[in-house]
C-alpha positions in Angstrom: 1.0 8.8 -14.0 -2.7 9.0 -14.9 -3.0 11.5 -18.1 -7.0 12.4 -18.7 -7.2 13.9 -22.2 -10.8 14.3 -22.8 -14.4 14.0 -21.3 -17.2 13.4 -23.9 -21.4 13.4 -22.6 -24.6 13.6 -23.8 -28.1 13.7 -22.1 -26.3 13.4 -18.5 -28.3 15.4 -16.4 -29.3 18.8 -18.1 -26.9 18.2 -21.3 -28.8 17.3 -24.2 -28.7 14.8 -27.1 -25.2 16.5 -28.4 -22.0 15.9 -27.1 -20.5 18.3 -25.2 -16.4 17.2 -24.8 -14.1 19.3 -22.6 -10.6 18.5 -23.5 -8.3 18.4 -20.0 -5.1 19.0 -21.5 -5.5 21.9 -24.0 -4.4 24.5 -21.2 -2.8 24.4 -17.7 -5.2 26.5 -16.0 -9.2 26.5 -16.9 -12.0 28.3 -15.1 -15.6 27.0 -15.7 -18.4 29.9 -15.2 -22.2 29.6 -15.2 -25.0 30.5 -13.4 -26.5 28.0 -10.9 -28.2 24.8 -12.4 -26.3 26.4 -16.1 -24.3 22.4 -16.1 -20.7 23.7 -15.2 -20.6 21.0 -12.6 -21.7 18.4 -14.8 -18.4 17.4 -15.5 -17.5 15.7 -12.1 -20.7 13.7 -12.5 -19.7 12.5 -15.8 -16.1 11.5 -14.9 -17.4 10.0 -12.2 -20.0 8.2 -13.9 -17.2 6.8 -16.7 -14.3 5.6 -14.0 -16.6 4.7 -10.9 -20.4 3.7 -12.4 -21.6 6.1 -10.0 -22.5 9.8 -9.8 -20.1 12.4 -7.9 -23.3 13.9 -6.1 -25.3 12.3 -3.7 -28.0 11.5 -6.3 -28.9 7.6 -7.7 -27.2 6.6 -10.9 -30.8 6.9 -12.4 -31.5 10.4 -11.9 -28.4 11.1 -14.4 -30.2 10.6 -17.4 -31.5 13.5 -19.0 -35.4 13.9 -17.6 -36.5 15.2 -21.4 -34.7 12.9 -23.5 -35.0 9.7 -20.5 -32.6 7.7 -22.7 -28.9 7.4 -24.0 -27.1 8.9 -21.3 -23.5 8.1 -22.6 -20.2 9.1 -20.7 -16.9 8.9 -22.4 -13.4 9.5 -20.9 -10.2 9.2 -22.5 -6.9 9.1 -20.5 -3.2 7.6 -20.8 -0.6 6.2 -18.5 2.7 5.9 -19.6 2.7 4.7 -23.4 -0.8 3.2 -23.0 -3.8 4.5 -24.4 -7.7 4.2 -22.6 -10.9 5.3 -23.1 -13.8 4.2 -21.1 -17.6 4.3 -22.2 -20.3 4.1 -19.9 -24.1 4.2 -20.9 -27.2 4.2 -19.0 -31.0 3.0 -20.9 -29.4 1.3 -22.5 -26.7 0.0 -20.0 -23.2 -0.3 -21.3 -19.9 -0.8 -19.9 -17.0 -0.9 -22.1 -13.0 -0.2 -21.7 -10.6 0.0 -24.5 -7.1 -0.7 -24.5 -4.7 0.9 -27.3 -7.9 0.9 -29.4 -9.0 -2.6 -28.7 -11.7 -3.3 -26.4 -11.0 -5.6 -23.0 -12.5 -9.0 -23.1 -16.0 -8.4 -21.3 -16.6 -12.3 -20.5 -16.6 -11.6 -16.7 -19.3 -10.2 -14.4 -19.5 -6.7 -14.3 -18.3 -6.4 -11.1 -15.0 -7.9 -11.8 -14.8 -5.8 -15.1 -15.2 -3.0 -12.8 -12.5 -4.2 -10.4 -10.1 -4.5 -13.4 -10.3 -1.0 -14.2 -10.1 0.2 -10.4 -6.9 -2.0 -9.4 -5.4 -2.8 -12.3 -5.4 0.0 -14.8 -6.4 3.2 -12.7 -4.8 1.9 -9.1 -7.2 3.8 -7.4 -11.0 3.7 -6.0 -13.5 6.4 -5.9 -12.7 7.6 -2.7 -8.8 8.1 -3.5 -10.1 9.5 -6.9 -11.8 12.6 -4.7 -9.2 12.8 -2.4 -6.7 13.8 -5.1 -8.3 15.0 -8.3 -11.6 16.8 -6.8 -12.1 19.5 -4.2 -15.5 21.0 -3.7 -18.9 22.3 -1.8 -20.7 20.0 -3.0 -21.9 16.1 -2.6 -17.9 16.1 -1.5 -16.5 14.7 1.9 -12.8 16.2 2.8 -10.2 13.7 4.9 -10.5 15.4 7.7 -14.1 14.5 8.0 -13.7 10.9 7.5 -14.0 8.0 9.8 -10.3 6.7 11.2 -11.1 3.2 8.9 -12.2 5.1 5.9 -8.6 7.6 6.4 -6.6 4.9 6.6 -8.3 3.7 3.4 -7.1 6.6 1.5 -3.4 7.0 2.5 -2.8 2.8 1.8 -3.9 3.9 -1.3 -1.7 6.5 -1.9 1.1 4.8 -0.6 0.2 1.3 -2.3 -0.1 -1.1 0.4 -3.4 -2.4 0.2 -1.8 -5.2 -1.1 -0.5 -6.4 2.1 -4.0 -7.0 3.4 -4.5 -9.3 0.4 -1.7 -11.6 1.6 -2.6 -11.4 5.0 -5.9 -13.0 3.2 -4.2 -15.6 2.1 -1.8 -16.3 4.8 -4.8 -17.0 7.3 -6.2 -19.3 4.4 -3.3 -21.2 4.2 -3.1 -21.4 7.5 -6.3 -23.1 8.4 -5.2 -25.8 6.5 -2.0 -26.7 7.5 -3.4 -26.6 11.7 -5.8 -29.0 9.7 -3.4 -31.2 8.3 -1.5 -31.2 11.6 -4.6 -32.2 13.3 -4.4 -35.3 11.3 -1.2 -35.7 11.4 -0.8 -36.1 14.8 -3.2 -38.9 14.9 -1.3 -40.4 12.4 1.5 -40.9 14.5 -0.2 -41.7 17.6 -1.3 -44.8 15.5 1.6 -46.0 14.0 3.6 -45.5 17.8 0.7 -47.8 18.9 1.4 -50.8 16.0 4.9 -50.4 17.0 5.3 -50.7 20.1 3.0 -54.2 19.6 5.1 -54.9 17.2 8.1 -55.0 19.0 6.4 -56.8 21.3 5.3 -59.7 19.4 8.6 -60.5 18.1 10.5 -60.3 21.4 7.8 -63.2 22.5 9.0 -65.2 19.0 12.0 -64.8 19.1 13.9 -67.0 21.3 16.5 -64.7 22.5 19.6 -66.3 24.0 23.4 -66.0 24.2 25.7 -63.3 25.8 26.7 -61.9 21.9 23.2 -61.3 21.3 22.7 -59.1 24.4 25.4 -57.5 23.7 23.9 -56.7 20.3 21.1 -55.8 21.3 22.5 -52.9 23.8 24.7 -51.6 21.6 21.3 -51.3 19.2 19.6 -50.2 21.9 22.5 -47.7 22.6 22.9 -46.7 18.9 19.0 -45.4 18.8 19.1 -43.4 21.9 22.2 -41.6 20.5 20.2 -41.3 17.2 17.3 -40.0 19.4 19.2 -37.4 21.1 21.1 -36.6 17.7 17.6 -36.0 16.0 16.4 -34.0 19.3 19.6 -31.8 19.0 18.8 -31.3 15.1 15.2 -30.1 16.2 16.5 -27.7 18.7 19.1 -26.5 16.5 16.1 -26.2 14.0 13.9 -24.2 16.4 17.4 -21.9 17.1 17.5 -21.2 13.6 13.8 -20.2 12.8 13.9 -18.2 16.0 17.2 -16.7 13.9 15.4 -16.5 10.9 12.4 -15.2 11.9 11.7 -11.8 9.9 15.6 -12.3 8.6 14.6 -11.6 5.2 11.9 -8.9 5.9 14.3 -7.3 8.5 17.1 -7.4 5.7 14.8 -6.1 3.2 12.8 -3.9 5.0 16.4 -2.1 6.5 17.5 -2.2 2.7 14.2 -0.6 1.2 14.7 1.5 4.3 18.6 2.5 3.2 17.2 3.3 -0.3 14.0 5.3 0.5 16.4 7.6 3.2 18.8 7.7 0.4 15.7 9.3 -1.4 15.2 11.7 1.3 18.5 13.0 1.9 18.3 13.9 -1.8 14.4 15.3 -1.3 16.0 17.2 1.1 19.3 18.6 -0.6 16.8 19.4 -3.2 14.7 21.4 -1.3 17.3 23.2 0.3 18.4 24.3 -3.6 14.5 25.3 -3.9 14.6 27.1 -0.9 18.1 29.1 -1.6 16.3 29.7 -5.0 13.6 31.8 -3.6 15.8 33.5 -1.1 18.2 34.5 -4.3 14.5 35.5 -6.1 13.2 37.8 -3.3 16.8 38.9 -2.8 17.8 40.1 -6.1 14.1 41.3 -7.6 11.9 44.7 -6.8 8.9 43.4 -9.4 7.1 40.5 -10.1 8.0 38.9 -13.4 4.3 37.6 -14.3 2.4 40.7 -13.0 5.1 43.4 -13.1 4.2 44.4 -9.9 6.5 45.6 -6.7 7.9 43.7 -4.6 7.5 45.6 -0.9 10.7 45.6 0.9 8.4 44.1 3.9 7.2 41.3 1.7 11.1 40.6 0.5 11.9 40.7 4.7 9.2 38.0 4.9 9.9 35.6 2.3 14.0 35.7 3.0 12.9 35.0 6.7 10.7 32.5 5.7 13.3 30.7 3.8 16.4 30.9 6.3 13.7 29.5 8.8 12.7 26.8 6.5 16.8 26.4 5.5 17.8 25.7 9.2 14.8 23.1 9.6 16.0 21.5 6.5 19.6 21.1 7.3 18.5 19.7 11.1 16.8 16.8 8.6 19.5 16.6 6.8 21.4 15.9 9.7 18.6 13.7 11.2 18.6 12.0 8.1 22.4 11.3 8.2 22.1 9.8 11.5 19.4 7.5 10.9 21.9 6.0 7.7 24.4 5.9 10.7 21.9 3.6 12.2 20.4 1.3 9.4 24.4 0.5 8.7 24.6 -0.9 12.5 21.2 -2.6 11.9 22.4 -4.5 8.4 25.5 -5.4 10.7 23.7 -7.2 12.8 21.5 -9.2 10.8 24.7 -10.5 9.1 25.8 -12.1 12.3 22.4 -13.5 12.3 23.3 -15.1 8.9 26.6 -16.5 10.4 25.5 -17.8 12.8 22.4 -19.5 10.9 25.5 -21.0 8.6 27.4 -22.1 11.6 23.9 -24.3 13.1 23.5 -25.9 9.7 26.7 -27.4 9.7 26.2 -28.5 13.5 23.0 -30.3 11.6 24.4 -31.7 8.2 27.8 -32.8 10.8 24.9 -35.0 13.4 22.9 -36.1 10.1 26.4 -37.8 8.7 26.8 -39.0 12.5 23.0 -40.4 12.2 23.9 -42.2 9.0 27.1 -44.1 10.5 24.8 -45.2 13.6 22.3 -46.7 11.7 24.1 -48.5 9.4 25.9 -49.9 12.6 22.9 -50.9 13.6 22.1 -52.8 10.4 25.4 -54.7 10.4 24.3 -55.6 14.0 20.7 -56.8 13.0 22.2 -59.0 10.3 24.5 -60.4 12.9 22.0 -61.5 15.3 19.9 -62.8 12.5 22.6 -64.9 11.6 23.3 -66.2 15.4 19.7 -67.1 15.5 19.6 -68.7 12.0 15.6 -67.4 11.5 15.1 -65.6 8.3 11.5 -66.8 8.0 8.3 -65.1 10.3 10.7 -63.1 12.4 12.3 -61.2 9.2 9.4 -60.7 7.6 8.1 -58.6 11.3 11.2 -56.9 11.5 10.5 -55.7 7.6 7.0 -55.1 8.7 8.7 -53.1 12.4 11.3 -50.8 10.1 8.2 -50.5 7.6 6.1 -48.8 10.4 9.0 -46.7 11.8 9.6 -45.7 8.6 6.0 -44.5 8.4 6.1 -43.0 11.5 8.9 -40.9 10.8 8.3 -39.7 7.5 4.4 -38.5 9.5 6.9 -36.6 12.1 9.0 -35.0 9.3 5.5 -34.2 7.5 4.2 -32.5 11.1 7.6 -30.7 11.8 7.3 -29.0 8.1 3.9 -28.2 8.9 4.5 -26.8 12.2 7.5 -24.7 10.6 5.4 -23.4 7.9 2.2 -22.6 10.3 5.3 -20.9 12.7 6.1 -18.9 9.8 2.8 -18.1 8.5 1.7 -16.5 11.7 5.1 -14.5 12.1 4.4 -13.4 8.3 0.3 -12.7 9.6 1.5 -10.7 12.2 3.6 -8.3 10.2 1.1 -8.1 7.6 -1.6 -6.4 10.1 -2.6 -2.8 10.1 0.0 -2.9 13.1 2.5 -4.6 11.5 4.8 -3.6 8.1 1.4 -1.4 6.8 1.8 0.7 10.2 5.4 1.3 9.8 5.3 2.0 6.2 3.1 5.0 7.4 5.4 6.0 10.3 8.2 6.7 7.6 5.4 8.7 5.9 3.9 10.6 8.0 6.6 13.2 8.9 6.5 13.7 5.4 2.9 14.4 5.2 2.9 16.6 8.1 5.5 18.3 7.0 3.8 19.0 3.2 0.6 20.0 5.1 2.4 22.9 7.0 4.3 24.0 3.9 1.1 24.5 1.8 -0.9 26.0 5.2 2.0 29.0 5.5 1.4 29.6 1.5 -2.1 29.8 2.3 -1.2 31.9 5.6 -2.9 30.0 7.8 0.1 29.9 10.5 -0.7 26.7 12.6 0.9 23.2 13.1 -0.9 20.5 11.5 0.5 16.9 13.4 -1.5 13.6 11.6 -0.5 10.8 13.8 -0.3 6.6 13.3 -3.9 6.6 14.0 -4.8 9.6 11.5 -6.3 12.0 14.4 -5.3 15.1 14.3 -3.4 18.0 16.5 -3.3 21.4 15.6 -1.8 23.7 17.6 -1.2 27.9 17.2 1.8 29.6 17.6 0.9 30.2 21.4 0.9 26.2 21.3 -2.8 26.3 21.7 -4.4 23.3 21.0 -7.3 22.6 18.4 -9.0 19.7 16.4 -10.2 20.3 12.2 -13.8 21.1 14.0 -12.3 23.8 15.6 -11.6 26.5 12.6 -14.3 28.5 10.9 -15.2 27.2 7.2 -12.5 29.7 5.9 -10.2 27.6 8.2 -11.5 24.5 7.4 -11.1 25.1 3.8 -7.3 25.9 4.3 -6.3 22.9 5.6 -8.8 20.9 3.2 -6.4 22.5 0.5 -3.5 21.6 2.1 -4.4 18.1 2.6 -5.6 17.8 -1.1 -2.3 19.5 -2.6 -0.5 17.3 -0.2 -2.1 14.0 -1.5 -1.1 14.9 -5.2 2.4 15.2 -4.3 2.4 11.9 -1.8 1.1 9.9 -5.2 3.8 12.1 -7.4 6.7 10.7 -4.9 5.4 7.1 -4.6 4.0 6.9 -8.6 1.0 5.4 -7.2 -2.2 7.5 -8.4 -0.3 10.6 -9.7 -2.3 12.4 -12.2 -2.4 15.6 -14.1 -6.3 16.6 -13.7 -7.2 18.7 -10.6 -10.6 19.9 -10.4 -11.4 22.9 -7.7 -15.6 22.8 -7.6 -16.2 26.3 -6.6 -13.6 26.5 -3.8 -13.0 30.0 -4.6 -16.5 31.0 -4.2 -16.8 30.3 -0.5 -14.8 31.3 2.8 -12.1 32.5 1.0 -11.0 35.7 1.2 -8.9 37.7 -0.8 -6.0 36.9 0.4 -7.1 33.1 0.2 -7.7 33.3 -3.1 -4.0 34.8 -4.3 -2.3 32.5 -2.1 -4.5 29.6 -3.6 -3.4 30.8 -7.3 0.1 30.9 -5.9 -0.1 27.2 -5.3 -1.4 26.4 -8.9 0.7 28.5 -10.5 3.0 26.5 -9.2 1.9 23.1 -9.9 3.7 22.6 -13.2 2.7 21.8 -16.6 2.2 18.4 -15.8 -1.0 19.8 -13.7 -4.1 20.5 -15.3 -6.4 22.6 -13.1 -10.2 23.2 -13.7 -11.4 25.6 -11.8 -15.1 25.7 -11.1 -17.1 28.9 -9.8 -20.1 31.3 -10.9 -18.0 34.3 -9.2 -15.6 35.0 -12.6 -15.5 38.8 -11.9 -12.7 38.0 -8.7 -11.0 35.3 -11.0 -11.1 37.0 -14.7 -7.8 37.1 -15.9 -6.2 34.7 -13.7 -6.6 31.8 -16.5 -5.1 30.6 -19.5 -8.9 29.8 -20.7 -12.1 30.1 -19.9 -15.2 27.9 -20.3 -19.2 29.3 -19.9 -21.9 27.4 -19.5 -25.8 28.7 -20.2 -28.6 27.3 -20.3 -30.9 27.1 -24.0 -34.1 26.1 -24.2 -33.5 24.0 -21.1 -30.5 22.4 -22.5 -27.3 23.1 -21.0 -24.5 23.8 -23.7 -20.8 25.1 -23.3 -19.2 27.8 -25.2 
């Protein structure tokens, strides 16, 4: 989990040439008020500016700096995850880039590019797109998930659920690939060559040799004989080969996958059985309560009807997962069964091998007792050995260019089973299927807190269905703004708790840039502070808005920002 602690700036945008720090953990809820232009949305800029080198607003990088000052813009953020301590500093006129690690600063001998892609993938784990999908929500310069392009969705949710990593194989698997179809290429001709210098081989020393007598013949066929059966040994060694690749093929990714599968429905059914506890919990709340223990208000026996309604609905949907879920275990059990066979019978076709190989072995040291024979019938052990050395030489060759090819072709086989899988419609794809019930499902829950009654379906290729309770049918584009914003909450509280359940980007800071000050209503904006107040104190929620009289009260702190002498400052 990513833990911001502090935000320190000076001369970005309308701040002066003092620092003006905002500390992200002092309370769990913040509200920022100011006038327009007063600087209380200078913040996003500046924690932009620190992780990403690039302001949150559609403005260039240079129009950050203070235009009285025009020098020493300087962006500090300081954040933790786990044990580890960071703080980046970012300057512009002059430029500087600098991360520190547990007080010491990170080598800076690389470009700046790849010191940038050293804090994106490995120390924050996420990119600036992610970053305002999760942490920010707001009116302005900011573009919601339901208005991105398919591609740039899919970005975000591979993100959250950390498989971006297969496309980086996949990379490398079509590298590696071009170079073995290269080095069978040449192969091949290898072979074809040393099949041509051995079949002239064989052919000069049958026209030395002076072949004669009935034993020799015999020899000979038996030779003759003992190849062939080595021939269609080897032939049966490469079907049994190709039997077990076809057997092996996705073996250890099935296995894996169906285990990872076993474990992450094992999560699920305890998800679930915890939920069910939550839900019971509020049912037992509503039940046994007539005020409100934060605001002291009643509790209307309408309201109490609602909520226990509510939650025997949302009881009896999750026991039919529960049960869904117990049925699927039912199934991944068969599944493991029958990739085990798969392994016995693998087991079972190596021993037919290693049993032909011994069988091989026996044949061709026949035949060497042969060849020594007739070379003693003949009684030449001058020109005509030194061929046959020069014939076994060239076999020898040859075969050890065929074992080369048939490695190459199993590897290449492999590699393009493995390429395959690693496609957006491969493991990535079904990675998402798992997820996506989950996500829909998360969407919906926050929509109803919102009261915004709709079903929200995200399918495999991130388009959207929303239907009403009249199973209407609408797209995002649909809804008014007020509706819009509903589900762009949804979808942003949604994120932060895909990234808590997967530990990929989780984070405590959660920035709202004056969500409160647009279509909701009033309604909208209670259910909205039901949501945060219900985020935890691992959550630390900034609230942005120049519309404090709806809002005064509702926070643990507040923070004002005014304008002096055309300096922004914060009090």
């Amino acid at each position: 989990m990513i833990v911001f602690k502090t935000l320190k700036y000076k001369n970005l945008l309308s701040s002066g040439n003092t620092w003006t720090t905002i500390d992200f953990t002092d309370t769990k809820s913040t509200l920022v008020l100011g006038h327009n232009g007063a600087g209380k949305s200078t913040m996003l800029d500046g924690i932009s500016l620190a992780l990403f080198g690039k302001p949150h607003r559609s403005i260039s990088k240079g129009q950050l700096v203070n235009s009285i000052n025009k020098k020493d813009c300087i962006v500090e953020v300081e954040f933790s995850i786990g044990q580890t301590d960071f703080r980046v500093v970012r300057g512009i006129k002059p430029t500087k880039f600098e991360i520190y690690k547990d007080g010491g600063m990170i080598n800076q001998s690389s470009h700046a590019r790849d010191y940038q892609r050293i804090l994106e993938q490995n120390i924050l784990k996420l990119n600036h797109k992610s970053f305002h999908q999760i942490v920010v929500l707001g009116s302005s310069s900011f573009v919601p998930f339901m208005q991105l392009s398919s591609a740039h969705r899919r970005e975000v949710i591979e993100d959250l659920l950390d498989i971006g990593v297969f496309s980086k194989m996949n990379g490398l698997v079509k590298e590696k690939n071009s170079e073995l179809k290269e080095n069978i290429r040449e192969t091949t001709y290898q072979i074809d060559l040393y099949q041509e210098k051995i079949d002239l081989q064989k052919k000069y020393i049958r026209e030395v040799e002076n072949l004669s007598g009935e034993q020799i013949s015999d020899s000979e066929e038996q030779v003759d004989m003992s190849r062939e059966t080595i021939r269609q040994l080897q032939e049966e060694n490469e079907s049994i080969g190709l039997e077990i690749e076809s057997l092996s093929d996705g073996l250890s990714d099935g296995l894996s996958t169906t285990n990872n599968n076993k474990t992450s429905l094992l999560h699920f059914q305890a998800t679930i059985t915890q939920q069910i506890s939550t839900v019971v919990a509020e049912a037992q709340f509503f039940d046994t309560n007539d005020n409100c223990p934060t605001c002291e208000q009643g509790i209307t026996e309408d309201l109490k009807g609602q909520k226990l309604k509510k939650a025997k609905s949302r009881a009896v949907e999750l026991k039919k997962g529960l049960t869904k879920a117990n049925s699927e275990a039912r199934t991944i059990e068969d599944r493991l069964n029958v990739l085990n066979e798969k392994v016995q019978i693998i087991a079972s076709k190596t021993n037919d091998t290693n049993a032909n190989n011994r069988e091989i072995a026996r044949l061709q040291s026949h035949i060497k007792d042969l060849q020594d024979k007739m070379e003693a019938i003949r009684g030449k052990d001058g020109d005509i050995s030194k061929e046959r050395n020069n014939l076994v030489d060239l076999q020898e060759e040859r075969e050890t260019a065929f074992e080369t090819r048939l490695t190459d072709n199993e590897t290449l086989a492999y590699n393009i089973a493995m390429s395959e899988m690693l496609k957006d419609t491969g493991i990535k794809t079904k990675i998402i299927k798992q997820y996506l019930p989950v996500i829909n499902n998360l969407v919906n829950k926050y929509l109803q807190i919102l009261d915004f009654f709709v079903h929200f379906n995200l399918d495999e290729n991130f388009s959207e269905t929303i239907r009403s309770r009249h199973r209407d049918t609408f797209s995002y584009d649909s809804f008014s703004e007020g509706e819009k914003q509903r589900i762009d909450l949804a979808l942003l509280f949604t994120w932060r708790m895909i990234a808590k359940m997967k530990n990929s980007i989780s984070t405590n800071l959660l920035i709202l840039d004056e969500t409160f000050d647009s279509s909701l209503d009033h309604d909208g904006v209670d259910n909205l502070m039901k949501i945060i107040y219900s985020l935890g104190d691992e959550t630390n929620v900034f609230v942005i808005s120049h519309k404090g009289e709806i809002l005064d009260g509702k926070f643990d702190k507040k923070l004002t920002f005014f304008k002096d002498k055309n300096f922004s400052k914060m009090k």
